[in-house]
C-alpha positions in Angstrom: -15.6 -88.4 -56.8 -18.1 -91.0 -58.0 -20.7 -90.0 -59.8 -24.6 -91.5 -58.5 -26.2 -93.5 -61.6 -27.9 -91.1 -64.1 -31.8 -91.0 -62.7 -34.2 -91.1 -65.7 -37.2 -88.8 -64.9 -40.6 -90.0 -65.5 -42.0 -88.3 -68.2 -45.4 -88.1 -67.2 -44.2 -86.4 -64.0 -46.9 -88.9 -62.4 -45.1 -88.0 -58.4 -42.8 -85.1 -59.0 -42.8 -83.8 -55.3 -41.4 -87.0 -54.8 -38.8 -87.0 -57.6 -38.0 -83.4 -56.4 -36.8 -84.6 -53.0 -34.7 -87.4 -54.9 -33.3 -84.9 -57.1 -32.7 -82.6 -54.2 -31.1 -85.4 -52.0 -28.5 -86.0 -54.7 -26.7 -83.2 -54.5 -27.1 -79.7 -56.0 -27.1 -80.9 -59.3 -27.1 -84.2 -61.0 -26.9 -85.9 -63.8 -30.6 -86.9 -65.3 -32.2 -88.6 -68.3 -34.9 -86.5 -70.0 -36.7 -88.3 -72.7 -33.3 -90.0 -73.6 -31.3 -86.8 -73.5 -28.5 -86.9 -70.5 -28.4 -82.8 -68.8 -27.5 -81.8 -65.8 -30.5 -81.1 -63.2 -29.9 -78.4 -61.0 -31.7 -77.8 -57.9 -30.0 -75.7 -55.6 -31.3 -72.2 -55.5 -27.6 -70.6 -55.4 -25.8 -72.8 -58.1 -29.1 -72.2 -60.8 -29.1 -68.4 -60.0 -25.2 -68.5 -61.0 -26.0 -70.5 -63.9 -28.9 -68.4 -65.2 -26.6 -65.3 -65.1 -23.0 -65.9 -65.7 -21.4 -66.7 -69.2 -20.3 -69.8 -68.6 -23.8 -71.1 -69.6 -25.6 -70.5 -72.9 -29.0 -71.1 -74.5 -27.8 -71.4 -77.9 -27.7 -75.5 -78.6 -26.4 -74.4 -82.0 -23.2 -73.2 -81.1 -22.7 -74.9 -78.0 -24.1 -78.1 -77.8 -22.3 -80.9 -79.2 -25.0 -83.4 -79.2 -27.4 -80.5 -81.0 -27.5 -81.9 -84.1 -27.8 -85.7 -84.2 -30.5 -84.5 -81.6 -32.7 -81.7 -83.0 -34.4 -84.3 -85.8 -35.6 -86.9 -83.1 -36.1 -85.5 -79.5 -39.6 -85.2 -79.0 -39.0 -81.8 -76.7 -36.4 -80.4 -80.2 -38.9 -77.7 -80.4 -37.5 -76.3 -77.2 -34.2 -76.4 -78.7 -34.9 -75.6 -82.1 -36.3 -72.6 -82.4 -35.0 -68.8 -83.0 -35.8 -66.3 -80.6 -35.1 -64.8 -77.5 -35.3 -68.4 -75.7 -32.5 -69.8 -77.4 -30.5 -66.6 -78.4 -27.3 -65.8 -76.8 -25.4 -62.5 -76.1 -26.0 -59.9 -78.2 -28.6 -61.9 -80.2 -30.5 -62.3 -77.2 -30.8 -58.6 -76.2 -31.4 -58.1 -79.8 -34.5 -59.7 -79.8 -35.4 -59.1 -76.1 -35.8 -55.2 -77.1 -38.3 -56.5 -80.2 -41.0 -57.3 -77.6 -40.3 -55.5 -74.8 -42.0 -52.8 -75.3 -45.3 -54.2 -75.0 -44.6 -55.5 -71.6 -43.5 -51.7 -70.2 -44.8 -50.9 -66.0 -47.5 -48.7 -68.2 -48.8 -51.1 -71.3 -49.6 -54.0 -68.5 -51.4 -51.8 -66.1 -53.3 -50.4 -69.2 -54.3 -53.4 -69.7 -55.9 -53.9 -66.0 -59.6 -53.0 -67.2 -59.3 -55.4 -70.2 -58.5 -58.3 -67.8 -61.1 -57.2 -65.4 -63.3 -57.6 -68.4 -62.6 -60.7 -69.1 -62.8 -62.2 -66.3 -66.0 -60.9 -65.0 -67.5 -62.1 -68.7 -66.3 -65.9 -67.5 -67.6 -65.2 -64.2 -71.0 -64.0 -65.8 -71.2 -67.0 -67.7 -70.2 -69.8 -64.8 -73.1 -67.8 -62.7 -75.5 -69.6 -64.8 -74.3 -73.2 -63.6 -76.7 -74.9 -61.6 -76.1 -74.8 -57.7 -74.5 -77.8 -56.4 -73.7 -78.7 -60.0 -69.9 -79.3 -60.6 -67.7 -76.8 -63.5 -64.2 -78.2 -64.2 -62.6 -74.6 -63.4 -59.4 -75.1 -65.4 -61.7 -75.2 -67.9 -64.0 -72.6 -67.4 -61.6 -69.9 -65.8 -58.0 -71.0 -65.9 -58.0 -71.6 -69.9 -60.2 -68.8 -71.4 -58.6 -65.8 -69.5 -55.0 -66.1 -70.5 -56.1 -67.2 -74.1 -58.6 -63.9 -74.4 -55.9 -61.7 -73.4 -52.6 -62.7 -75.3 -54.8 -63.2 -78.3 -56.2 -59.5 -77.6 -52.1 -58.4 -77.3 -50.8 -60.6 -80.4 -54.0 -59.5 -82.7 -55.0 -63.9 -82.8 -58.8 -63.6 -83.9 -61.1 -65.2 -81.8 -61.9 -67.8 -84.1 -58.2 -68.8 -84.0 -57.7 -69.5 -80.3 -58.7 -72.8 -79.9 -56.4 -73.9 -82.8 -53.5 -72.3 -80.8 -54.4 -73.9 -77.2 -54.5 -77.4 -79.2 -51.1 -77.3 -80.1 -49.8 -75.3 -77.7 -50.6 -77.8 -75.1 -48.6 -80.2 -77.3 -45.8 -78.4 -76.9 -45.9 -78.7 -73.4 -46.3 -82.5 -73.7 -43.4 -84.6 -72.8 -45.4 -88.0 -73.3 -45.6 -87.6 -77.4 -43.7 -89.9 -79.3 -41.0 -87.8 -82.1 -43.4 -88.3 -84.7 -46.3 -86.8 -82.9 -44.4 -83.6 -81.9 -43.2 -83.1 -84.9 -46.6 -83.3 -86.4 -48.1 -80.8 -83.6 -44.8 -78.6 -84.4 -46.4 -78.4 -88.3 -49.3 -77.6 -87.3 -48.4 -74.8 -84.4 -46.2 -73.1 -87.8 -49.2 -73.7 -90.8 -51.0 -71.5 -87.6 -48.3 -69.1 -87.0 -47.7 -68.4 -91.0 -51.6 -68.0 -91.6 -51.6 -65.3 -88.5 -48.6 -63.9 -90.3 -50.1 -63.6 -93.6 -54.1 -62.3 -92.2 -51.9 -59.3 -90.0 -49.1 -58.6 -93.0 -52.0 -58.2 -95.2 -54.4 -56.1 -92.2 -52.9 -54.9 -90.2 -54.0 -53.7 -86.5 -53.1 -52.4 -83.4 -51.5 -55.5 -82.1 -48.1 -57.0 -81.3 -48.2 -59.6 -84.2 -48.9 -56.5 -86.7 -45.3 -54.4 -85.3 -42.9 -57.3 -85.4 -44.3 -57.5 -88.8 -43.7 -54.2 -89.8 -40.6 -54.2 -87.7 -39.4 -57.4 -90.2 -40.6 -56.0 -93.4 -39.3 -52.2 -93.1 -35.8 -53.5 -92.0 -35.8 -56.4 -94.9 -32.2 -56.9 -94.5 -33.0 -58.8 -91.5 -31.5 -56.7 -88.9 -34.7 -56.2 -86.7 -35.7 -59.9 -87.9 -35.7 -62.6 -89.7 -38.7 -64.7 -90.9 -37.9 -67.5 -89.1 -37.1 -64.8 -85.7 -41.0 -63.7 -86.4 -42.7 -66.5 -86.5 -40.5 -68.4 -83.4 -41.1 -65.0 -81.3 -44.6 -65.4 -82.0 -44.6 -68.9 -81.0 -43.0 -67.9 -77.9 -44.7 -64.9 -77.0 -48.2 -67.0 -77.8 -47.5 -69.4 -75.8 -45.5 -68.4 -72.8 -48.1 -66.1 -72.6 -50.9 -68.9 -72.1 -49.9 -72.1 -70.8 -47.9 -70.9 -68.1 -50.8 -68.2 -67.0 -53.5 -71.7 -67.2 -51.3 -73.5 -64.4 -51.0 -70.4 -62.0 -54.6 -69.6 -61.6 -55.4 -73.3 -61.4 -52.4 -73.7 -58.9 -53.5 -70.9 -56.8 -57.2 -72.1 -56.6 -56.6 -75.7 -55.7 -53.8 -74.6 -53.1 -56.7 -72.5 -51.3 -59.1 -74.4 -51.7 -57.5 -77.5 -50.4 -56.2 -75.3 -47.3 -59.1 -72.9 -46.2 -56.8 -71.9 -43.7 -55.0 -69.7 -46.3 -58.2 -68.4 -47.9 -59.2 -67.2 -44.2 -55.8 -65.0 -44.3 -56.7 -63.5 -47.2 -60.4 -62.7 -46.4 -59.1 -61.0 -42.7 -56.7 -59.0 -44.2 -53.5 -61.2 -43.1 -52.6 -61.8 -46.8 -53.4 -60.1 -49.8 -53.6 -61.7 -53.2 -50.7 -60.6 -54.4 -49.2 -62.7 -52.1 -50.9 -65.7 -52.5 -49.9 -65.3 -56.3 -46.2 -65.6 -55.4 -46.7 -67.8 -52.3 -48.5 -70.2 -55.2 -45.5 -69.4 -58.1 -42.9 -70.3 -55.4 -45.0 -73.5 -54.5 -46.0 -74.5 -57.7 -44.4 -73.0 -60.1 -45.9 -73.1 -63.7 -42.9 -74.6 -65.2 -41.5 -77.6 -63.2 -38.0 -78.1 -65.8 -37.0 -75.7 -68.3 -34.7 -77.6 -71.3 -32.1 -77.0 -72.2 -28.8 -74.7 -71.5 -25.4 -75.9 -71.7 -21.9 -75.4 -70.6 -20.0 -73.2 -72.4 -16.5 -74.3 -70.2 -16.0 -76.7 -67.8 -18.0 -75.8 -64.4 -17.4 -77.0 -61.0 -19.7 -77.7 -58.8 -20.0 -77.2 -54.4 -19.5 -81.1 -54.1 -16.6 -81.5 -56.3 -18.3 -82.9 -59.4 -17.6 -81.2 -62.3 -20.1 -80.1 -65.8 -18.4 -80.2 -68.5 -18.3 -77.8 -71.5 -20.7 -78.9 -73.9 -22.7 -81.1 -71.7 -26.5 -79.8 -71.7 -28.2 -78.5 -68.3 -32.0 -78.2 -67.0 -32.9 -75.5 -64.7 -35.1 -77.0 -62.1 -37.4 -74.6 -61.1 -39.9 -76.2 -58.9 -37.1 -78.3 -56.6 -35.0 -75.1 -55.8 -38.3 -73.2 -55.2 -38.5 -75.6 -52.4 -35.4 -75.9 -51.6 -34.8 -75.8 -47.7 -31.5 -73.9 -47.8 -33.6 -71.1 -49.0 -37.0 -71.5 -47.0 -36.2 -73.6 -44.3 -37.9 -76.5 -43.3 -41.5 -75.7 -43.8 -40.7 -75.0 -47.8 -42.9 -77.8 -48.5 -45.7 -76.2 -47.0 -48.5 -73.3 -48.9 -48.0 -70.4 -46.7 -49.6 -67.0 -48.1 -48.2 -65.3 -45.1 -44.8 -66.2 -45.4 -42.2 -63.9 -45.3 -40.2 -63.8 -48.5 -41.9 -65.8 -51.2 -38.6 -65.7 -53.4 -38.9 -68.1 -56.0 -37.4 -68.5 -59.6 -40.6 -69.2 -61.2 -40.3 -66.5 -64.0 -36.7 -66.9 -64.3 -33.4 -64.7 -63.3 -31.2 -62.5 -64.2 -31.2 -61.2 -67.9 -33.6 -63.7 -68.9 -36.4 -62.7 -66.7 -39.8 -63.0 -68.0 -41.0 -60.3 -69.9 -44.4 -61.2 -69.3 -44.2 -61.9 -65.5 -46.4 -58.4 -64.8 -48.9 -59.5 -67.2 -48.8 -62.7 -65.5 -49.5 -61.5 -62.3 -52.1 -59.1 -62.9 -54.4 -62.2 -64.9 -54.2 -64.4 -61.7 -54.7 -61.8 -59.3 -57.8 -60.4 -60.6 -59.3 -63.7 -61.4 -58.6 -65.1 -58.0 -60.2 -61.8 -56.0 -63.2 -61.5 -58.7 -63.7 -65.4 -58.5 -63.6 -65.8 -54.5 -66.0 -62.4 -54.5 -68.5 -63.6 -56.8 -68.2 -67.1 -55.0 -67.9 -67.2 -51.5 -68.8 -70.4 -51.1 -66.8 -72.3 -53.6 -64.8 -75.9 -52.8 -63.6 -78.5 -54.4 -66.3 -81.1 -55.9 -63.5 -84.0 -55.1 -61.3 -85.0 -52.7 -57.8 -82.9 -53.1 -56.7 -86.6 -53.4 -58.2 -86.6 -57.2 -57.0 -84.1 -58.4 -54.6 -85.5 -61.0 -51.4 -83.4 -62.2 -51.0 -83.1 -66.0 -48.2 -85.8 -67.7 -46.0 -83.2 -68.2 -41.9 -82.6 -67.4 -42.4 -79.3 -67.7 -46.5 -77.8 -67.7 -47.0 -77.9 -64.0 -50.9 -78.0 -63.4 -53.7 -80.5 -62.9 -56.0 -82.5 -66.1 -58.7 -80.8 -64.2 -60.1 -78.6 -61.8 -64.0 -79.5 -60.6 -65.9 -77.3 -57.8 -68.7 -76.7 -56.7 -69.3 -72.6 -57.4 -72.3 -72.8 -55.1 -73.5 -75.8 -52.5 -76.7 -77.4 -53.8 -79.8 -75.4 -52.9 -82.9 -77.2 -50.6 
């Protein structure tokens, strides 16, 4: 059969409902440009679940990607590909460093963890109690930023004074409007961070994740448990998987119910609880829109009779087949907390399910029921047409987030 044209995606993602429902109409998967780099986009819920768990796909560019190498030294998203961890391990390599980390991500360590989060959270919401009523906070800010940051930096041992400095560049990571030169430069940075955080917790260290993998790499100096370059790249992943993505949920989340009280109301009667506005929100807007890059390790057919081919590179397009209608029918566009069966592939599937995802959920839960207790009367300080999503392929949240905590006092 004929193939459609290859459909270059915009990289600053400036109507990506819209380019959702293109990529959706096209087929289950198709063929798409991502910042010059041709991959398959696939959108059907069935056909990505296959892909994320059978063999015949890999996240090692390495040793199967063709194109790998005359592509690594100038795509501006080669961090993605480039790095040596869990995210672009494959087989035994993957499990190998899966088991490194997953530990601290047990049933018991995240709901250990519950009164630290609650801490947090009520600290931001003790501060934002001083804002003025009436006066407008940019809640992204204020609330979305500082929680997930306070608590992987608690886990990974980053000092407080170092946080910042991480959310700088890790935001560049998640930017798919830099030019080669300016990711590359962010990429130095992110590493002169990771190696100084190295150094500080090899030379003191605590009871933190950064200080085991450390110990873990230096007792086993062989380079069974890891490598250097394996430490500092699951650092970077564990750093900022473990903020960015957390950001866009709770900023998600309070937009969706904010902008449809409707939902809110089902929460506050009982009808919903906010656990399941928290996967009603990852299933709507999930915090990763595309996630490069995978490729074919053999020649894969697809439902319409195209074909991928081995070697050729593939993007798992989480946000289209969250919505896709063949698996919520025809109101999957639509924010419903009450729906039943918020499937969604938001934290992944199969072997490569996010650690973290338990973590994840307890953050946006608590800040969402501490937030909407402590501020009954919040709404938006601009029309939900403002509200402008962030220029990013992948990062799927908004540049800002403005309420009104309280309405203005007479």
């Amino acid at each position: 059969m004929t193939k459609p044209p290859i459909l270059v995606l915009d990289p600053a993602a400036g109507n990506h409902h819209a380019e959702h429902q293109t990529l959706r109409a096209r087929g289950p998967a198709t063929q798409v440009d991502i910042l010059g780099v041709t991959a398959w986009a696939v959108t059907d819920p069935a056909l990505l679940k296959q892909l994320l768990t059978g063999s015949e796909v890999s996240k090692d560019g390495r040793a199967h990607w063709p194109d790998f190498d005359t592509t690594v030294h100038t795509w501006p998203l080669s961090l993605w590909i480039a790095v040596t961890n869990m995210f672009t391990a494959h087989g035994a390599g993957h499990a190998r460093l899966r088991r490194m980390v997953a530990p601290a991500f047990t049933a018991r360590r995240v709901a250990a963890l519950k009164p630290a989060v609650e801490a947090v959270v009520t600290g931001i919401l003790e501060r934002l109690h001083s804002v003025p009523d009436g006066e407008s906070v940019d809640l992204r800010e204020h609330l979305a930023y500082p929680l997930p940051i306070a608590v992987i930096g608690q886990l990974m041992g980053v000092p407080e004074d170092q946080r910042d400095g991480f959310r700088t560049v890790v935001d560049g990571v998640f930017s798919t409007t830099a030019s080669s030169a300016e990711a590359a430069a962010n990429a130095t940075a992110l590493y002169r961070l990771l190696d100084h955080l190295i150094a500080a917790n090899r030379a003191a260290p605590g009871d933190d994740m950064t200080s085991l993998l450390i110990a873990a790499r230096d007792e086993e100096g062989d380079g069974t448990a890891l490598t250097e370059d394996e430490l500092r790249d699951t650092l970077l992943l564990m750093i900022s998987a473990g903020y960015e993505t957390t950001v866009n949920v709770i900023d998600q989340a309070v937009a969706a119910l904010l902008t449809q009280p409707d939902q809110l109301a089902h929460v506050r009667v009982g009808r919903a609880s906010w656990s399941d506005v928290v996967e009603e929100t990852l299933r709507h807007e999930p915090a990763v829109k595309h996630l490069p890059l995978r490729y074919a390790r053999t020649d894969i057919p697809l439902p319409d009779g195209q074909t991928i081919r081995k070697g050729e590179a593939i993007l798992a397009f989480y946000a289209a087949a969250n919505r896709h209608p063949d698996w919520h029918g025809e109101r999957a566009d639509h924010f419903d907390v009450t729906r039943t069966g918020s499937e969604h592939l938001a934290f992944g599937h199969g072997v490569r399910f996010c650690l973290g995802a338990a973590l994840a959920r307890l953050e946006v839960a608590t800040a969402l029921q501490l937030l909407f207790d402590r501020f009954p009367d919040i709404q938006l300080a601009v029309p939900a047409t403002e509200l402008r999503p962030l220029p990013s392929l992948i990062s799927n949240g908004h540049q800002s987030l403005p309420v009104r905590l309280r309405p203005a006092s007479h």
